[in-house]
C-alpha positions in Angstrom: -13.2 17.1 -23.5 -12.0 15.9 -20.2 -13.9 13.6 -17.2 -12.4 15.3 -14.3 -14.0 18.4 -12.0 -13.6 21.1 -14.5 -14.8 18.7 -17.5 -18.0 17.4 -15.4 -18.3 20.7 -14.1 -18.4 22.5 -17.2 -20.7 20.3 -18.9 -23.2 20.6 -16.1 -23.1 24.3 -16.2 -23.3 24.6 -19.6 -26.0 21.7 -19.8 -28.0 23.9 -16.9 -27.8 26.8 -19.5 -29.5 25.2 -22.3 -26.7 24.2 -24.1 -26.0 20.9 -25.7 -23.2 19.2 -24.4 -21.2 16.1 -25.3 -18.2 14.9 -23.1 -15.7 13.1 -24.3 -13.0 10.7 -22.2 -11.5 7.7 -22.3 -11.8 7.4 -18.5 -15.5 9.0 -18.3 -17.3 5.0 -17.8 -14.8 3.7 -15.2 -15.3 3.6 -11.7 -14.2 6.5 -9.5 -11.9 5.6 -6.6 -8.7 6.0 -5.2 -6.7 4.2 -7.1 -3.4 5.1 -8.3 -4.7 6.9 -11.7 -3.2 9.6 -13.6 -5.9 11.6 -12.5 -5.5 15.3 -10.4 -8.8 15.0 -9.2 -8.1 11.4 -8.4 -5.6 12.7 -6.5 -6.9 15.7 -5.1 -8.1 15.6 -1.3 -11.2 18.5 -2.4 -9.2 21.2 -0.1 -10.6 24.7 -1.2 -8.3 27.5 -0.2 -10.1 30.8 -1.1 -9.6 33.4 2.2 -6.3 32.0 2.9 -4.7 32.7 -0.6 -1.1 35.0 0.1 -2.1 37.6 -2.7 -5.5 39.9 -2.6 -5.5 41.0 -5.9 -5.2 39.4 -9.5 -7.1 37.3 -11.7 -5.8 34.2 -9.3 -7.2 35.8 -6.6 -10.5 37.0 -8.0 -11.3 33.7 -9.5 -10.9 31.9 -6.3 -13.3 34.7 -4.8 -15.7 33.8 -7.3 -15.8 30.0 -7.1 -16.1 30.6 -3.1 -19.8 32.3 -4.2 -20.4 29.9 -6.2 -20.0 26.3 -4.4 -23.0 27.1 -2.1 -25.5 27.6 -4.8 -23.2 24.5 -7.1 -23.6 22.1 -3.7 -27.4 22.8 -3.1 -28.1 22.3 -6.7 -26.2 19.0 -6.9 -27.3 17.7 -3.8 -29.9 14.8 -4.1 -31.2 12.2 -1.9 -28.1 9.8 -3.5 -25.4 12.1 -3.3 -24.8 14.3 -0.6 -22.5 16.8 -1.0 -21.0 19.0 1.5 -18.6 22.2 2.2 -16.6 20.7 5.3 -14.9 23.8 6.8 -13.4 25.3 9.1 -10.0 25.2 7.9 -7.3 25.7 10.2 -3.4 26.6 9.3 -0.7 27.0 11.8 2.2 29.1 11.7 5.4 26.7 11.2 8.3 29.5 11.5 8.5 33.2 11.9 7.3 34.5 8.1 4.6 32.4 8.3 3.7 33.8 11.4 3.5 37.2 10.3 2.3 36.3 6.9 -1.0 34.7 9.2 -1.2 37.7 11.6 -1.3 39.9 8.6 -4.3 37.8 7.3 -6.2 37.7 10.5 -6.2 41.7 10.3 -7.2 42.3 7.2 -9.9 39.6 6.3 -11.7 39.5 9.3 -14.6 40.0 6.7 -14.4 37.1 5.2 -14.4 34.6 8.1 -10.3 34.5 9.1 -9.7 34.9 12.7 -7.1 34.1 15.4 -7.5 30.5 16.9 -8.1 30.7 20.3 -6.9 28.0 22.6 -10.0 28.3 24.5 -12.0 26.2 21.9 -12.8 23.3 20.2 -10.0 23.0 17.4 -7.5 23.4 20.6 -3.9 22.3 18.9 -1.7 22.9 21.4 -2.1 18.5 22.5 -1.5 17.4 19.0 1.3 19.9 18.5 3.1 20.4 21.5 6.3 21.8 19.8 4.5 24.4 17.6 4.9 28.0 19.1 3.4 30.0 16.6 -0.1 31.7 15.3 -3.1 30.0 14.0 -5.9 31.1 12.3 -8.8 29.7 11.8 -10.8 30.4 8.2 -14.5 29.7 9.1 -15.2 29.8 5.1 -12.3 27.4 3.6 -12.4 23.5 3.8 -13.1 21.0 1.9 -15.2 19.3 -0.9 -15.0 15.2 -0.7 -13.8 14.8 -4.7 -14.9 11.7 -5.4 -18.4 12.4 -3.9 -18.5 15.4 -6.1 -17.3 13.6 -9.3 -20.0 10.7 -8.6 -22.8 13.6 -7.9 -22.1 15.5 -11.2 -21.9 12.2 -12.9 -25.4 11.3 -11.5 -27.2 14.6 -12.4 -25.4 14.1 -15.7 -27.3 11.3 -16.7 -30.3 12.7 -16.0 -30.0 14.7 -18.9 -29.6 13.9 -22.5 -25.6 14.7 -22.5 -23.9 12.2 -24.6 -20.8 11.0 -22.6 -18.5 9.3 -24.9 -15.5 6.7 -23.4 -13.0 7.6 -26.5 -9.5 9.1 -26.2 -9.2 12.1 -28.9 -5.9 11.7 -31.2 -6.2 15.0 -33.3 -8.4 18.2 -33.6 -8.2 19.9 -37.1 -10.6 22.9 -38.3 -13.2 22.4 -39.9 -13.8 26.4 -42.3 -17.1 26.7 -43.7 -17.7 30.1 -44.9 -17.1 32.4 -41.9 -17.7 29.8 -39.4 -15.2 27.5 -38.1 -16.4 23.8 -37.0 -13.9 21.2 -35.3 -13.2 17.9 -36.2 -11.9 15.5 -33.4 -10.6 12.5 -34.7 -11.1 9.5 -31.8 -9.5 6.4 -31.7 -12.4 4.2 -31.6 -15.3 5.8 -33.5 -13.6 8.1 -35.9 -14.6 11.3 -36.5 -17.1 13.6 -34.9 -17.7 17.8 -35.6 -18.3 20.2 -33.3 -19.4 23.4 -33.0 -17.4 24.3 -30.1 -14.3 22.6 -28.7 -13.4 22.7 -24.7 -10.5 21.4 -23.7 -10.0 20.4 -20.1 -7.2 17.6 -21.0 -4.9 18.3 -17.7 -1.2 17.3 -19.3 -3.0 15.9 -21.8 -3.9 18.9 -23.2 -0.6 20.6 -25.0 -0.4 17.9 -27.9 -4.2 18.4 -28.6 -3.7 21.8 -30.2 0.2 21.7 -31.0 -1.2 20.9 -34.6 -3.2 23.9 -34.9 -0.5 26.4 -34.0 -0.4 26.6 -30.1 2.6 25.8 -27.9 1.2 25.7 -24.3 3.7 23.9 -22.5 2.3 22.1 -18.9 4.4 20.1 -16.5 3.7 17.6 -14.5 4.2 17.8 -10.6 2.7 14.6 -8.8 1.0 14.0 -5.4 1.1 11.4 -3.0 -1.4 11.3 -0.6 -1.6 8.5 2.4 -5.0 7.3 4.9 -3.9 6.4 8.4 -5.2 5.3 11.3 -4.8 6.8 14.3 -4.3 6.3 18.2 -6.0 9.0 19.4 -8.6 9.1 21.4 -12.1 9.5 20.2 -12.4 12.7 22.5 -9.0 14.7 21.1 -10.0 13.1 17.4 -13.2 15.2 17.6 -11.1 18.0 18.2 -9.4 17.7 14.7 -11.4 20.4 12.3 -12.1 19.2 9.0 -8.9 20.7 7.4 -6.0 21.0 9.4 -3.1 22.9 6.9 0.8 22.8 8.9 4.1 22.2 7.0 2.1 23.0 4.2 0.5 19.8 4.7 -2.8 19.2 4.7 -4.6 16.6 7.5 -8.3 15.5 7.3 -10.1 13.6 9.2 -12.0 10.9 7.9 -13.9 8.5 10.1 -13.1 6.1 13.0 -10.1 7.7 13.9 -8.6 7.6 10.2 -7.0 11.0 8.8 -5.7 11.7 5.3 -2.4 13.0 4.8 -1.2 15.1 2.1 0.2 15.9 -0.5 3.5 15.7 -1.8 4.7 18.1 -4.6 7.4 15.6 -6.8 8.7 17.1 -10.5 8.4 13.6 -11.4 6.0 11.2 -12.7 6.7 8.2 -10.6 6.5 8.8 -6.8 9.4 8.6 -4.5 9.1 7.0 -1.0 11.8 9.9 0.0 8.7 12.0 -0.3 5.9 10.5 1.1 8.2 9.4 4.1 9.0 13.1 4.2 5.7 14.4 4.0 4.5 11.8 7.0 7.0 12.8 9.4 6.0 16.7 8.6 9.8 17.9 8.3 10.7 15.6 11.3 8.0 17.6 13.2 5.3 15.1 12.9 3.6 14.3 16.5 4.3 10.5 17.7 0.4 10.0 17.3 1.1 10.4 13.4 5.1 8.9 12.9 3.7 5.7 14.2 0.7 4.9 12.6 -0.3 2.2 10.6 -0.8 3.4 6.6 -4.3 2.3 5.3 -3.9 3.1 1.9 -1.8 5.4 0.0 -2.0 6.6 -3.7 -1.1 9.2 -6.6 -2.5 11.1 -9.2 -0.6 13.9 -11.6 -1.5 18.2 -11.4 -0.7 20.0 -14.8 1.1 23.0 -14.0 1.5 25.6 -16.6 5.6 26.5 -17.4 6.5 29.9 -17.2 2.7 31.3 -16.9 0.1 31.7 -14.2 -2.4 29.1 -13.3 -5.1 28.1 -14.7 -5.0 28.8 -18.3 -8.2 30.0 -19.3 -8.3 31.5 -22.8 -10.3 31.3 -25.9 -7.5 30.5 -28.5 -9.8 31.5 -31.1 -13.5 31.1 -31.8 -14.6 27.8 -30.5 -11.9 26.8 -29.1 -11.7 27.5 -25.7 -8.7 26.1 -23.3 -9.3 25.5 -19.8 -6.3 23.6 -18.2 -3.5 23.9 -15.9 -5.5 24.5 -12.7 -2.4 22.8 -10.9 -3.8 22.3 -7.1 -6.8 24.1 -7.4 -9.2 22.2 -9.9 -11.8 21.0 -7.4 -11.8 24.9 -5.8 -11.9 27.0 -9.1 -14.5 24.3 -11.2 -17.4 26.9 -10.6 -15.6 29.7 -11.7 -13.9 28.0 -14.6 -17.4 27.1 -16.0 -18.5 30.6 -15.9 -16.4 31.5 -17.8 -16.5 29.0 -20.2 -20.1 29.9 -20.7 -19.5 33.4 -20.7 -16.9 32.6 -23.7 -19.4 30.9 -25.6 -22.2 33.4 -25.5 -19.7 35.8 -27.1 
């Protein structure tokens, strides 16, 4: 259950592997923009940070290693003559005080192998004209970047349909089991068609998630932590905006270029649900460290969307609760990044 990039994502997988899928959303027939929805991928600006991650080892760590595999073989596969989709990259972070610094140099020395290196001033993602007061290391990760999310949503969505998946525009109130023997089935009661049974449940249900299995004995608390996110345009000129790479991380910030001299700017992290001008105004001026090319720009369009974060556990939560009923939520920032590796192991859950 879920529309987003780790619902769609699964249900391609798993619909690539033979199995048959249904998916399930109230949201999964409406148009997918940049509006203001509740949405994380909605919200998302498609940044995949893999190489640049702070810790080398873990389960965090190895699944972003494992979606970075992945999303080659995932983008040629959904590619079609509709949809293009694309890994943007390189990505570029600067160095904003003297941890990060270190933190960077550190990184440059030790994953030379997968595509980090120093930024040299020499070339063509040359910083030092955008941010004149920035004295500190850059590194450039020829490997991270970007997915467009909305592009990737509409592409799943379009190889989808070309197969027999039933996509259902329903909002699931209750899940109770359904004991037959040995066997456990699931029964989802929706608001608008009544009940349906399943074989095997996923639930990729962002916040939405907790109160679907509350009543079957698990207490999974998630949090919200919202994003604002803004489209400017710029005044720079066509020759320095061709400079910008395609993922530009500073303040922990994130700036993309777009087209005719429009970037995207964010994103905020709020413990609210309602955004807060304080923040986005914040976020804009980059700790009052924002270049005059960026303060002073007109905004195009700005919007919002909602992460689940998981309280006092790591993110995601991937876990078969028990069998056929597998959770996969909480992904926080990273849903668009760890969608390939979140269906593998969704499928590898169900061939158990």
């Amino acid at each position: 259950m879920g529309g987003g990039s780790i619902g769609l994502g699964t249900a391609w997988h798993l619909t690539n592997l033979g199995h048959n899928v249904a998916i399930i959303d109230e949201h999964i027939c409406k148009k997918c923009n940049k509006s203001n929805s509740q949405s994380g991928t909605t919200a998302s600006l498609g940044v995949l940070m893999a190489n640049v991650f702070q810790r080398s080892t873990g389960r965090a760590w190895k699944l972003r290693q494992r979606s970075q595999n992945l999303w080659p073989i995932w983008i040629k596969e959904l590619t079609t003559k509709e949809f293009q989709i694309k890994l943007e990259n390189p990505l570029i972070k600067i160095a904003t005080n003297e941890k990060e610094d270190l933190r960077i140099k550190t990184l440059i020395q030790t994953r030379q192998h997968l595509g980090i290196r120093h930024l040299n001033k020499e070339e063509k993602y040359f910083y030092e004209q955008l941010w004149p007061q920035n004295k500190y290391t850059g590194m450039v990760s020829m490997n991270d970047g970007r997915i467009d999310p909305i592009g990737l949503q509409q592409a799943l969505k379009y190889n989808l349909k070309k197969t027999n998946i039933n996509m259902l525009a329903a909002k699931v109130t209750s899940i109770r089991r359904q004991v037959t023997g040995k066997v456990n089935h699931w029964s989802l009661k929706l608001d608008n068609i009544g009940e349906l049974s399943f074989e095997k449940v996923i639930i990729c249900a962002s916040l939405g998630s907790s109160g679907l299995i509350i009543d079957l004995g698990y207490n999974i608390p998630l949090e919200p932590v919202l994003g604002q996110a803004v489209e400017i345009k710029t005044s720079l000129s066509n020759e320095t905006y061709l400079k910008l790479p395609p993922v530009l991380n500073i303040y922990g910030v994130n700036i993309i270029p777009t087209q005719d001299n429009q970037i995207y700017i964010g994103a905020t992290l709020e413990r609210n649900t309602e955004p807060l001008p304080t923040y986005l105004e914040q976020m804009i001026c980059l700790n009052n460290q924002a270049p005059q090319w960026i303060q002073t720009e007109e905004i195009i369009h700005q919007w919002h969307g909602l992460r689940a974060k998981p309280i006092n556990r790591s993110a995601p939560i991937l876990e078969q609760l028990e069998p056929g009923l597998i959770l996969a939520t909480g992904h926080y920032r990273n849903g668009i990044l760890l969608t390939p590796a979140t269906a593998e192991f969704i499928a590898n859950e169900i061939s158990k």
